[in-house]
N, CA, C and O atoms as CSV, one atom per row, in Angstrom:
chain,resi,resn,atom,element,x,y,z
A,1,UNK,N,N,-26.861,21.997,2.120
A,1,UNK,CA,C,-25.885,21.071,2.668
A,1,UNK,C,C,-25.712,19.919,1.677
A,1,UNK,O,O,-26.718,19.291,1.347
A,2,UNK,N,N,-24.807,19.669,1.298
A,2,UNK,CA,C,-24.022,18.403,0.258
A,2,UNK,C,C,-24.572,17.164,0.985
A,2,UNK,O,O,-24.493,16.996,2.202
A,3,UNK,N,N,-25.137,16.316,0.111
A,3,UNK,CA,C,-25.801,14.977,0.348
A,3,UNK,C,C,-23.903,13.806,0.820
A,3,UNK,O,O,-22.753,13.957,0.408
A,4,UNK,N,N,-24.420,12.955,1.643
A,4,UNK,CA,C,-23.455,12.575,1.916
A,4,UNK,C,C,-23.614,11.216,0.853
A,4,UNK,O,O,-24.656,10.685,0.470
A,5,UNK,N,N,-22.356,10.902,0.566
A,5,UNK,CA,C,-22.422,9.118,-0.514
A,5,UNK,C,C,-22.217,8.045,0.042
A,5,UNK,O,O,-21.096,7.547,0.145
A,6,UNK,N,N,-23.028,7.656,0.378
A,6,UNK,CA,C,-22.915,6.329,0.988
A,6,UNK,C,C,-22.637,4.937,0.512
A,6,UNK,O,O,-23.606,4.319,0.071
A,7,UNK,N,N,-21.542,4.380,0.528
A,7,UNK,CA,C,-20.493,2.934,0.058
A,7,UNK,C,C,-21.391,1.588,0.623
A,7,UNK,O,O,-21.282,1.148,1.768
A,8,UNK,N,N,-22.191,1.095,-0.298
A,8,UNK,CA,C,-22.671,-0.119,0.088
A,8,UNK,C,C,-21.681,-1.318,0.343
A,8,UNK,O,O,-20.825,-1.472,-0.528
A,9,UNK,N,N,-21.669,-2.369,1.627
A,9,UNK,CA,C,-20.687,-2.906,1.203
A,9,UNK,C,C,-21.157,-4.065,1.705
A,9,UNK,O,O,-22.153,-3.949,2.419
A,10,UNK,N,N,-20.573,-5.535,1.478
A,10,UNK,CA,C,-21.351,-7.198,1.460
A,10,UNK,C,C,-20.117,-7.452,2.354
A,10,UNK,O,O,-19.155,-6.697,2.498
A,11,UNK,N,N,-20.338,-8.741,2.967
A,11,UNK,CA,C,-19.096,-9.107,3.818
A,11,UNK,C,C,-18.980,-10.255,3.163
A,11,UNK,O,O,-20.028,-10.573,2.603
A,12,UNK,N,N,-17.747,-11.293,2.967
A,12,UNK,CA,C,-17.343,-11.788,2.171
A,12,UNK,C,C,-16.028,-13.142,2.722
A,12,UNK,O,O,-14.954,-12.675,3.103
A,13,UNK,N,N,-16.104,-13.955,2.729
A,13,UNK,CA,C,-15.746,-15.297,3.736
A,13,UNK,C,C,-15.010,-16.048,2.871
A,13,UNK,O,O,-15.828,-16.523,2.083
A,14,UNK,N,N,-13.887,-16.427,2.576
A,14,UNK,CA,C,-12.953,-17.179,2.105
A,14,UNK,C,C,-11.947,-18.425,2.632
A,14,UNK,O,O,-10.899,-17.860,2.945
A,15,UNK,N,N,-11.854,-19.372,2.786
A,15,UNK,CA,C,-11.137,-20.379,3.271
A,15,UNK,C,C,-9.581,-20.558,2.932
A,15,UNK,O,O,-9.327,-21.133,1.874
A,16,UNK,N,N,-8.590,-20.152,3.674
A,16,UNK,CA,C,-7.125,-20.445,3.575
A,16,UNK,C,C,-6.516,-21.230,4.133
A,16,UNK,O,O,-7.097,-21.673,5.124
A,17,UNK,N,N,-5.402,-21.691,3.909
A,17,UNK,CA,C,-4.566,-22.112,5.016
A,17,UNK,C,C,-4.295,-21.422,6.235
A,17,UNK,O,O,-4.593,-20.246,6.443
A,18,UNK,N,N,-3.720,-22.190,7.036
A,18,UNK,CA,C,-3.426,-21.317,8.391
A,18,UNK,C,C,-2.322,-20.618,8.085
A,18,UNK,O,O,-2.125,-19.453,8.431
A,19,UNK,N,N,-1.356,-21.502,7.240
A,19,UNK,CA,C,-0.290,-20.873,6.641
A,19,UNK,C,C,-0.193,-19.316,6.317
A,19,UNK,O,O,0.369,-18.298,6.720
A,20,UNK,N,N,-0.995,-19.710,5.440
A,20,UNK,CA,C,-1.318,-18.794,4.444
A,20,UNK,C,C,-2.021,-17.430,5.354
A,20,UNK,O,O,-1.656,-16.280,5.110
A,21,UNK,N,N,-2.879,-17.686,6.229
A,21,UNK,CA,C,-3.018,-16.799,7.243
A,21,UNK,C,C,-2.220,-16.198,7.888
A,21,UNK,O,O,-2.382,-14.978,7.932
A,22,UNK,N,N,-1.340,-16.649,8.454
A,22,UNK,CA,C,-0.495,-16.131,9.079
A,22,UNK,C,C,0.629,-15.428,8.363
A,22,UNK,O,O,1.204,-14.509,8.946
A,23,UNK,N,N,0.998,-15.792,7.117
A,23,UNK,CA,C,1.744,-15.237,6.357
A,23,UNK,C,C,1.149,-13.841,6.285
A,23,UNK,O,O,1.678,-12.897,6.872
A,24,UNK,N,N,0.102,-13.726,5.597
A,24,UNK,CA,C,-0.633,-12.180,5.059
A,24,UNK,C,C,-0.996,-11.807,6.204
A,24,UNK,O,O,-1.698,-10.814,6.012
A,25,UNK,N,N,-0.942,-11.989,7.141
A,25,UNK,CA,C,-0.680,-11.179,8.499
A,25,UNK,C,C,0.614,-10.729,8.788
A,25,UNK,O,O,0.960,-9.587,8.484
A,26,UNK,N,N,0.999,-11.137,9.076
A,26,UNK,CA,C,2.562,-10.886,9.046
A,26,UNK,C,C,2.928,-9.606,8.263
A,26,UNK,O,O,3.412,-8.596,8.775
A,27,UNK,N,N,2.572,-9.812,6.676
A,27,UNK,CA,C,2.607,-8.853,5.328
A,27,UNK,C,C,1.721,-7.585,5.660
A,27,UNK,O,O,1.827,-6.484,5.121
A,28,UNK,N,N,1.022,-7.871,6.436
A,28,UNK,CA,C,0.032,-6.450,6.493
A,28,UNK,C,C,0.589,-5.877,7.676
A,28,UNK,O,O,0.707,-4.652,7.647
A,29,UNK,N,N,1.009,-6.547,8.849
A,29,UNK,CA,C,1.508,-5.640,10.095
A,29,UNK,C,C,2.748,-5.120,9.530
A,29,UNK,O,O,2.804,-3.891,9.488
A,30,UNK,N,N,3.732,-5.747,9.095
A,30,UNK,CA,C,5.121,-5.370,7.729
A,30,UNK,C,C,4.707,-3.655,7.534
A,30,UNK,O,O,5.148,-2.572,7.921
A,31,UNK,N,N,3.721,-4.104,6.792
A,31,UNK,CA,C,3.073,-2.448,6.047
A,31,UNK,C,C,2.550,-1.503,6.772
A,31,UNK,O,O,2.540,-0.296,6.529
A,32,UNK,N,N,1.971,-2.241,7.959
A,32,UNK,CA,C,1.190,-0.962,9.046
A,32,UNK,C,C,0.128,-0.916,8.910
A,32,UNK,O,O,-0.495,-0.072,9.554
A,33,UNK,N,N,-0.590,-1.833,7.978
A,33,UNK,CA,C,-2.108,-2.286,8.181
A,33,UNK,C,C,-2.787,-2.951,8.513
A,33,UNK,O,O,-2.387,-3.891,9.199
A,34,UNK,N,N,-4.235,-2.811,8.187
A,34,UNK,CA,C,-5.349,-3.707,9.115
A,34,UNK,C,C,-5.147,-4.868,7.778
A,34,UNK,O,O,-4.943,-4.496,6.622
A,35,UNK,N,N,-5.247,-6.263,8.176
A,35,UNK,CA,C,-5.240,-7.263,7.601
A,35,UNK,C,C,-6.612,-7.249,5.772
A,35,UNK,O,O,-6.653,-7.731,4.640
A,36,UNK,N,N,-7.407,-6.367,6.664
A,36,UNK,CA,C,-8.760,-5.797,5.503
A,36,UNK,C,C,-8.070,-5.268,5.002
A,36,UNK,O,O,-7.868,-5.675,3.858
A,37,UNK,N,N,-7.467,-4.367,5.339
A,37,UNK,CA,C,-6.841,-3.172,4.412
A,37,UNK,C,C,-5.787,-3.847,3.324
A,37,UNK,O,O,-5.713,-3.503,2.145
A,38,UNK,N,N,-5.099,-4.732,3.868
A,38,UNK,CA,C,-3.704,-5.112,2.798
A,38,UNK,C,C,-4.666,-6.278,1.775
A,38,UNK,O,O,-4.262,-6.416,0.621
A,39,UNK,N,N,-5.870,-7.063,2.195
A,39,UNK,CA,C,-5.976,-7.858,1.318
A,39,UNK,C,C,-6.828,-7.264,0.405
A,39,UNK,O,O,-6.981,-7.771,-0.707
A,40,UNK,N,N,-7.584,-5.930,0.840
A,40,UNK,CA,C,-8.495,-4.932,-0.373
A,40,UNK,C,C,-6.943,-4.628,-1.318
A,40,UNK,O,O,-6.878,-5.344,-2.317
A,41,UNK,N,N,-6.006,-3.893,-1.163
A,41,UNK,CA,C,-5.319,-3.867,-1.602
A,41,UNK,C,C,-4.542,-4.362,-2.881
A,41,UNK,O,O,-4.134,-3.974,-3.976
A,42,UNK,N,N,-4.599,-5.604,-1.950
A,42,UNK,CA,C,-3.661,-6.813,-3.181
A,42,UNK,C,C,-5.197,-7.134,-4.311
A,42,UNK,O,O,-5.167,-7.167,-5.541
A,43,UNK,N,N,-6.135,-7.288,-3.633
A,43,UNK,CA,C,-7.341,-7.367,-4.632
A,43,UNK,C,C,-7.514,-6.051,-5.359
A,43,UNK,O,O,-7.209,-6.277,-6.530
A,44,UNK,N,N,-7.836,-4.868,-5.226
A,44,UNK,CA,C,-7.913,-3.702,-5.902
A,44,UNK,C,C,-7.181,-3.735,-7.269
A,44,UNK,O,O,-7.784,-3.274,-8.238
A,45,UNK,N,N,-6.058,-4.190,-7.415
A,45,UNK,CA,C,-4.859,-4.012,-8.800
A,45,UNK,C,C,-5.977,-5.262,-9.505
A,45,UNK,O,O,-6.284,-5.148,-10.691
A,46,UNK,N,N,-6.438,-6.232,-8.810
A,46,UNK,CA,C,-7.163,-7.142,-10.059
A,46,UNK,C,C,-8.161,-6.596,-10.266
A,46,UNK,O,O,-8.504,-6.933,-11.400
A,47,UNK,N,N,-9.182,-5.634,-9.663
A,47,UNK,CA,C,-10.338,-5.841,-9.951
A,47,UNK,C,C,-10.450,-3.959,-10.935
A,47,UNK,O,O,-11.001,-3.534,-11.951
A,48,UNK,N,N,-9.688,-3.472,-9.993
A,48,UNK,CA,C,-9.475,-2.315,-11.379
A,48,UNK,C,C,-8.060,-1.562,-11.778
A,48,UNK,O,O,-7.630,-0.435,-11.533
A,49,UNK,N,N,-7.462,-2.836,-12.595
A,49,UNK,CA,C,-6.112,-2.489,-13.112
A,49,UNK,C,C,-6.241,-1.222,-13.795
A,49,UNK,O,O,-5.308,-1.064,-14.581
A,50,UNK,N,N,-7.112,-0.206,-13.777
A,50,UNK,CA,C,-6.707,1.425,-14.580
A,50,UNK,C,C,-6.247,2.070,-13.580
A,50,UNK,O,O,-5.603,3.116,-13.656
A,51,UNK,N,N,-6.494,1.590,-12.760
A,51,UNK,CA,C,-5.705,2.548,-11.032
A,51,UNK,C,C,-4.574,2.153,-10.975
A,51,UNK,O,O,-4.107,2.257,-9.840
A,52,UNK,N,N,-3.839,1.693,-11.786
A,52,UNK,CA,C,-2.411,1.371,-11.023
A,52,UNK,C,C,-1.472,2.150,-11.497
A,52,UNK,O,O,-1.409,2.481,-12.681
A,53,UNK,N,N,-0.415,2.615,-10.328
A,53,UNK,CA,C,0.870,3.690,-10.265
A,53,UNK,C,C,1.168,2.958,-11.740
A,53,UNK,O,O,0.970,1.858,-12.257
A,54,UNK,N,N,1.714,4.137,-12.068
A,54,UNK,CA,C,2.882,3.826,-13.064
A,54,UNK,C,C,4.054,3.188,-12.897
A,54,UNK,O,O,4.289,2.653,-11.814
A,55,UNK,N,N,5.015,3.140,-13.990
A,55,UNK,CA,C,6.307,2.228,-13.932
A,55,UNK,C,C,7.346,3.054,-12.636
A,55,UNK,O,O,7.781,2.434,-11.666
A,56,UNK,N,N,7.554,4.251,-12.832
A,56,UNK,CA,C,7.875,4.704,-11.629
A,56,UNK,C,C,7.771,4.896,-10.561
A,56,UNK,O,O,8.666,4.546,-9.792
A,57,UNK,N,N,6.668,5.507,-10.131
A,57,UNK,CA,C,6.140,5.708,-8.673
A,57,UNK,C,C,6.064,3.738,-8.221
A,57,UNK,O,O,6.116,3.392,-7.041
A,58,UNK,N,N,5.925,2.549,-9.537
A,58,UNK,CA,C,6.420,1.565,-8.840
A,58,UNK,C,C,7.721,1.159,-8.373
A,58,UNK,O,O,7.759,0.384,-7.417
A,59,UNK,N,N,8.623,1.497,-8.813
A,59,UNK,CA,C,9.780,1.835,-9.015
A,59,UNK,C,C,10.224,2.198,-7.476
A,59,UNK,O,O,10.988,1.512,-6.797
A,60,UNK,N,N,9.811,2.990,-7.209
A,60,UNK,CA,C,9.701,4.239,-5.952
A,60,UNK,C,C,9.294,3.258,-4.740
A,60,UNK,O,O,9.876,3.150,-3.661
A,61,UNK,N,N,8.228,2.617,-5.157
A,61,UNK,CA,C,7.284,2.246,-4.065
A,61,UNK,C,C,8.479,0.814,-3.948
A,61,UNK,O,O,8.874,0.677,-2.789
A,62,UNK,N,N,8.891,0.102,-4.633
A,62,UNK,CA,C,9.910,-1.070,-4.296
A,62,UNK,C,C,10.492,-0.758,-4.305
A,62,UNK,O,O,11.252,-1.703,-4.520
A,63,UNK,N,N,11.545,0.746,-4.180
A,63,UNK,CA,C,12.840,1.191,-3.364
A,63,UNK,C,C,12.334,1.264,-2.180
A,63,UNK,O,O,12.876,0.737,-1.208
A,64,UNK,N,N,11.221,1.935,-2.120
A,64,UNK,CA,C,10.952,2.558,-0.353
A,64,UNK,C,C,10.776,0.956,0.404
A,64,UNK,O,O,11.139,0.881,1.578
A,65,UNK,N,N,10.328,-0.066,-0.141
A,65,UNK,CA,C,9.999,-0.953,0.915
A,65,UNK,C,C,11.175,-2.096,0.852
A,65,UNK,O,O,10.903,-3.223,1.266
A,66,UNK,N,N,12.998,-1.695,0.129
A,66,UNK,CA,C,13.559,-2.359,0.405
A,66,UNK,C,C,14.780,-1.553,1.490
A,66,UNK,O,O,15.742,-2.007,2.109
A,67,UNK,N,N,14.342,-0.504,1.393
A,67,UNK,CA,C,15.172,0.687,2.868
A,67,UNK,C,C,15.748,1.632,1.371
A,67,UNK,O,O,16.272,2.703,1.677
A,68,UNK,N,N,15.715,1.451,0.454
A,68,UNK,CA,C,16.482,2.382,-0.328
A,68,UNK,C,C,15.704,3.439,-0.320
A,68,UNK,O,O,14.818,3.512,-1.172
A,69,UNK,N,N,15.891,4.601,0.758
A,69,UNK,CA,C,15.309,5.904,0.189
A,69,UNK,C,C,16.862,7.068,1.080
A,69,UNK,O,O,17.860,6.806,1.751
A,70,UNK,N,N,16.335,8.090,0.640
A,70,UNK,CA,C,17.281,9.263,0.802
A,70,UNK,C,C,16.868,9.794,2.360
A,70,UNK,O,O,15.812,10.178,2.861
A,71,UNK,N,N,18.107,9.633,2.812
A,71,UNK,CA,C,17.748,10.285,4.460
A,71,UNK,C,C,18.596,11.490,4.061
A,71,UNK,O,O,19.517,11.764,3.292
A,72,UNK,N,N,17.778,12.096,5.018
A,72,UNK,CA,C,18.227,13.670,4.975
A,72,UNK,C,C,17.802,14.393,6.626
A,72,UNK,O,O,16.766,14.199,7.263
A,73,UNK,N,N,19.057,15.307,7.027
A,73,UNK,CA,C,18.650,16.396,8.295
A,73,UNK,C,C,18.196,17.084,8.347
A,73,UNK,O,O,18.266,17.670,9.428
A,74,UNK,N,N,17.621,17.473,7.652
A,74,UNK,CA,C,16.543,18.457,7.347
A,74,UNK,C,C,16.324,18.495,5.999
A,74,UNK,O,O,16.953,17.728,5.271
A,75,UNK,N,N,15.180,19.607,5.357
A,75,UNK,CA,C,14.791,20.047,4.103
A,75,UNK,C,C,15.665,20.645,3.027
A,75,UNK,O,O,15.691,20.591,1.797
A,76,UNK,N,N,16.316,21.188,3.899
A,76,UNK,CA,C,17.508,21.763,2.981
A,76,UNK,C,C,18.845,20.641,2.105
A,76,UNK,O,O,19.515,20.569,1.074
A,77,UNK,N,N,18.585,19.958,3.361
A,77,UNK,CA,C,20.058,18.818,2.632
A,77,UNK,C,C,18.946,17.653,1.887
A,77,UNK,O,O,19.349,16.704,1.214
A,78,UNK,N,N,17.974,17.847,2.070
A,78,UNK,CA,C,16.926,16.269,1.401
A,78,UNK,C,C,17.022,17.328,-0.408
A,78,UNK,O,O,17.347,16.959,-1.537
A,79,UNK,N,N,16.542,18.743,0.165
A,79,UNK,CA,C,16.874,19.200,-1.548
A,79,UNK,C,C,18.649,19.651,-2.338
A,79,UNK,O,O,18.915,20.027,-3.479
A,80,UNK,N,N,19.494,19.415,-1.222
A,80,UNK,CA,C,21.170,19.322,-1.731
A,80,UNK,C,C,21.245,17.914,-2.805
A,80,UNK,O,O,21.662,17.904,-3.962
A,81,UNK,N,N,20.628,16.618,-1.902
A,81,UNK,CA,C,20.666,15.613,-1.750
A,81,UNK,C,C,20.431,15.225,-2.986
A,81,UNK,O,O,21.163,14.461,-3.615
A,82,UNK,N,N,18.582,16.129,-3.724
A,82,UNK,CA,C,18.131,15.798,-4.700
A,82,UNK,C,C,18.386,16.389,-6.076
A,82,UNK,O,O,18.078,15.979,-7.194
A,83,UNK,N,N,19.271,17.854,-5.527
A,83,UNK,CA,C,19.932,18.329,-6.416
A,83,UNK,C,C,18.685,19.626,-6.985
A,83,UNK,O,O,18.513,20.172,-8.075
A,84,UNK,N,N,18.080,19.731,-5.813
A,84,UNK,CA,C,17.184,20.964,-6.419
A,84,UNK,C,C,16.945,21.951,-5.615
A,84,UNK,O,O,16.279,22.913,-5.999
């Protein structure tokens, strides 16, 4: 049986504005996440910039979160749509 890996992890306490609280709340329910989740996030790109999407898939990722993506009725017209 495969040993399982276990993620050590520290808990970690920071002082903001309320502002500022409530803003990145706001930003994480926006996205559909847990408030942990969006601020690992925004921290992750600093702490290991070799993980980050490329110029496209960023590209992609700030079309999808300004409504610009391709609606389609099914599979067939999403690949008419895309031309493949």
């Amino acid at each position: 049986m495969p040993e399982k890996t276990v993620s050590k992890t520290t808990r970690m306490s920071i002082d903001i504005s309320v502002k500022d609280h409530k803003r990145i709340k706001v930003l994480a329910s926006a996205e559909g996440v847990t408030l942990k989740d969006f601020v690992i996030d925004c921290i992750r790109e600093k702490i290991h910039p070799e993980k980050q999407p490329n110029a496209k898939t960023r590209k992609a990722m700030s079309d999808a979160r300004k409504g610009k993506t391709t609606k389609a009725k099914n599979i067939a017209d999403l690949y008419e749509q895309l031309g493949i």
